[in-house]
C-alpha positions as CSV (number, residue, x, y, z in Angstrom):
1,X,77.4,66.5,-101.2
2,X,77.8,70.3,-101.0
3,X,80.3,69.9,-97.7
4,X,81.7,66.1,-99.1
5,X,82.9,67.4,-102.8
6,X,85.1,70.3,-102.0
7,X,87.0,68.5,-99.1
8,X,87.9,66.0,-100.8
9,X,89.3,68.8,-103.7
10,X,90.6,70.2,-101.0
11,X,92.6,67.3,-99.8
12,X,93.7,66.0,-103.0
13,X,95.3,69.0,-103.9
14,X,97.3,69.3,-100.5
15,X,98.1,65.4,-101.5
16,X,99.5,66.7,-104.7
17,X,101.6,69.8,-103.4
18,X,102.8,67.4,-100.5
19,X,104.1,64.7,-103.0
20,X,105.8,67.8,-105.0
21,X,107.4,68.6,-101.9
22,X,109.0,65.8,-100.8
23,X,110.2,64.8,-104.1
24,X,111.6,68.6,-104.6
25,X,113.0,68.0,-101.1
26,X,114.8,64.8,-102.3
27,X,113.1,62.2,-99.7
28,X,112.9,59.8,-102.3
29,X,116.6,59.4,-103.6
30,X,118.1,57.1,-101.3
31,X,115.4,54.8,-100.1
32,X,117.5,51.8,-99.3
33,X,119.7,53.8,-96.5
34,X,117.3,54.2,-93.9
35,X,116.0,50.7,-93.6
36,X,119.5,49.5,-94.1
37,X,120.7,51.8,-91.1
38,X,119.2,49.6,-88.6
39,X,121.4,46.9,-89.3
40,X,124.7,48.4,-88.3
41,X,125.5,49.4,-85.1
42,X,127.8,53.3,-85.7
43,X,128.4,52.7,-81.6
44,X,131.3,50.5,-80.7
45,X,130.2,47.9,-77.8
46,X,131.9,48.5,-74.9
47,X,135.2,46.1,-74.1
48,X,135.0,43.4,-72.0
49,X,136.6,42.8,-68.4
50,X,139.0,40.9,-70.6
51,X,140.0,43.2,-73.2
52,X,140.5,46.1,-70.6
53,X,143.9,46.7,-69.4
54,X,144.1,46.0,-65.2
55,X,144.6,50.2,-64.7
56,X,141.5,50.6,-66.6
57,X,139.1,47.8,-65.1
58,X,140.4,49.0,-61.4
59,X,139.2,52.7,-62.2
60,X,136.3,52.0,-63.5
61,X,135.2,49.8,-60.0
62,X,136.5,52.7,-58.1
63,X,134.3,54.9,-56.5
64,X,133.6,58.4,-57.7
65,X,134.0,61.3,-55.1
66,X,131.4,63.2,-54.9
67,X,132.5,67.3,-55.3
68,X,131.6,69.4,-52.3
């Protein structure tokens, strides 16, 4: 009991200061952006062979020298 009552005093009061600090720190304003983020891809996919322009598909099946 001697050990058991002032760790868990202890750890409630870093509980409390860590809650204070994230709200203070404005981690709980937008809560809906982060799981919404996963939904949307910010990366365009790449074109397909039939999109691409001839030029663009021929360079890209070109080999690459390598530099000496």
């Amino acid at each position: 009991m001697y050990i058991l009552i002032p760790v868990a005093v202890i750890l409630s009061i870093l509980a409390i200061y860590l809650f204070f600090w994230a709200v203070k720190a404005e981690q709980f304003d937008d809560l809906e952006k982060q799981g919404m983020s996963i939904l949307f891809d910010e990366e365009q996919p790449p074109k397909s062979n039939k999109e691409r322009p001839d030029d663009e598909i021929a360079s890209s099946t070109r080999p690459q020298k390598s530099p000496k």
